[in-house]
C-alpha positions in Angstrom: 0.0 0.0 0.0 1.3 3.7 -0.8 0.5 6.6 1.1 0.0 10.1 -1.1 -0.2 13.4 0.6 -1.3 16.1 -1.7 0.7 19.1 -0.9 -1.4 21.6 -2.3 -4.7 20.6 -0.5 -3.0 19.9 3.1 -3.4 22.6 5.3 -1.7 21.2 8.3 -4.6 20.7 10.8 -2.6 17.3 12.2 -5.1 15.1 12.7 -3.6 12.3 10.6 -0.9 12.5 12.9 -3.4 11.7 15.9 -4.5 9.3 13.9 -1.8 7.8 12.8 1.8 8.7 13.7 4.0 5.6 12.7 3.2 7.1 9.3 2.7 10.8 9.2 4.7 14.0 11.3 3.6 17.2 11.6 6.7 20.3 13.3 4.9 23.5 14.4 6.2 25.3 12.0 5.2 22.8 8.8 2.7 23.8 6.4 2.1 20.4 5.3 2.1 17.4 6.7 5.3 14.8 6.3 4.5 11.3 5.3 7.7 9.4 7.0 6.7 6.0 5.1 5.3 6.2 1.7 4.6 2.1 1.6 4.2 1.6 5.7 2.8 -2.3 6.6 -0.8 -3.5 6.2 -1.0 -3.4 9.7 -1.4 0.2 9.7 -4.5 0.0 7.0 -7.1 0.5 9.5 -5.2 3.8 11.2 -4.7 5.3 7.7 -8.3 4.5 7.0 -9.0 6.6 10.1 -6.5 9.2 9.3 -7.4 9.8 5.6 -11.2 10.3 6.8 -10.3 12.5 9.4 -8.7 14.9 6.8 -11.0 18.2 6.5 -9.3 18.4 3.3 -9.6 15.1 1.6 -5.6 15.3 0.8 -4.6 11.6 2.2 -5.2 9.0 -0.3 -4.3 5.3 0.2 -3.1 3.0 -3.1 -3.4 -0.7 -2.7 
């Protein structure tokens, strides 16, 4: 599975990182957020799942 940010819809509200931080990071002064592994395990499908429908923005998309 691939992890995709997209840079120009993210506006940094974090709660991908709540929702998942094994995969995403977010510094105070970051406008986006950082995705620290693209392709992370399948063990972390359900917490992406969570953290790409928690995005006010819809800028977290999961492949595979």
């Amino acid at each position: 599975m691939k992890v995709i940010v997209d840079e120009l819809r993210c506006d940094a509200h974090g709660l991908c990182v709540d929702a998942c931080p094994e995969v995403f990071a977010l510094d105070d002064d970051d406008d986006v957020v950082t995705v620290l592994v693209e392709e992370p395990d399948d063990s972390l499908r359900d917490e992406l799942a969570r953290a790409a429908q928690a995005c006010p923005k819809a800028a977290i998309t999961i492949e595979g």
